[in-house]
DOVO-51140 format. One record per residue (C-alpha): z negated, y, x. Coordinates in steps of 0.5 Angstrom, whole numbers. Each point is the difference from the previous one (the first is absolute). Layout:
N
> c3|c2|c1
> Z|Y|X
...
This chain:
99
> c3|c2|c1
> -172|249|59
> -4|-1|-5
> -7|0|-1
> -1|-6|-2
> 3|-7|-1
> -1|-6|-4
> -3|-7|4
> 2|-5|-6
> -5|3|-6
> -4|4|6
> 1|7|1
> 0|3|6
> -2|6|2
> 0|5|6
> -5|5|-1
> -2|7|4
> -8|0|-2
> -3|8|0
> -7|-1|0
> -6|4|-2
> 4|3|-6
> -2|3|-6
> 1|-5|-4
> 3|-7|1
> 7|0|-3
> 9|-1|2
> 2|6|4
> 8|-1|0
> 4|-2|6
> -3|1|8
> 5|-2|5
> 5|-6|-4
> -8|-2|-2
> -4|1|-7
> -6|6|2
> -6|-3|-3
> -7|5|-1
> -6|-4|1
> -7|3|-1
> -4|-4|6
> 0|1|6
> 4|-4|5
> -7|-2|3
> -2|-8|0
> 6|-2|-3
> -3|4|-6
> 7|4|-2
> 3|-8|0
> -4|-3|-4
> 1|8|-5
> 7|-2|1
> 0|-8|-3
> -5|3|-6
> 5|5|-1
> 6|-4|0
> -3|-6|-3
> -1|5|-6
> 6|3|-1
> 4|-6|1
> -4|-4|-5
> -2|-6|5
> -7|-2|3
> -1|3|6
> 1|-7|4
> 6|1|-1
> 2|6|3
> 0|-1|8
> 1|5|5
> 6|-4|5
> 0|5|5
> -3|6|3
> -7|0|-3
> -2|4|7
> 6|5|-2
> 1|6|-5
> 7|-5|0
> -1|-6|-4
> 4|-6|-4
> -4|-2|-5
> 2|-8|-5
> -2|1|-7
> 1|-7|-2
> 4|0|-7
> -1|6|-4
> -2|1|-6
> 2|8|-1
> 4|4|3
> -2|7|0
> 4|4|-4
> 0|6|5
> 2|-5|5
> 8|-2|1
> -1|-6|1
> 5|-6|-4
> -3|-6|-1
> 1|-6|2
> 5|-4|-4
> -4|-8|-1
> 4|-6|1
């Protein structure tokens, strides 16, 4: 199973989040899961918001686009971006094909 999968021209990813990380930043694979590093801590909802933002950044879309679907009380989660505007190359991610 991959780690990702494509809902239209929205990606769909299921993440491991590490929190309290060195630095915010893609881990490779956890578990059939990408490993995200995340600076914040998972306190209030702060490593949450840090994830968005930093999703939102490496995909090249607005952070309202980016939307945790699941597990936002979980290291686990499913995280929407709505319509990419990049992939990131250290990511193995084939792009949707438009219709």
């Amino acid at each position: 199973m991959a780690y990702y999968r494509w809902r239209d021209q929205d990606l769909l990813l299921s993440c491991h989040l590490q929190p309290k990380a060195s630095k915010d930043a893609f881990a490779g694979i956890h578990c059939e899961r990408l490993k995200i590093r995340i600076q914040a801590a998972p306190i209030g909802g702060k490593a949450n918001d840090a994830l968005i933002k930093f999703l939102s950044g490496q995909f090249d879309v607005a952070k309202a686009d980016v939307a945790i679907e699941s597990g936002k009380g979980s290291r686990q989660k499913l995280v929407c971006i709505k319509r990419p505007g990049t992939i990131p190359k250290s990511l193995d991610i084939t792009p949707s094909i438009s219709k």
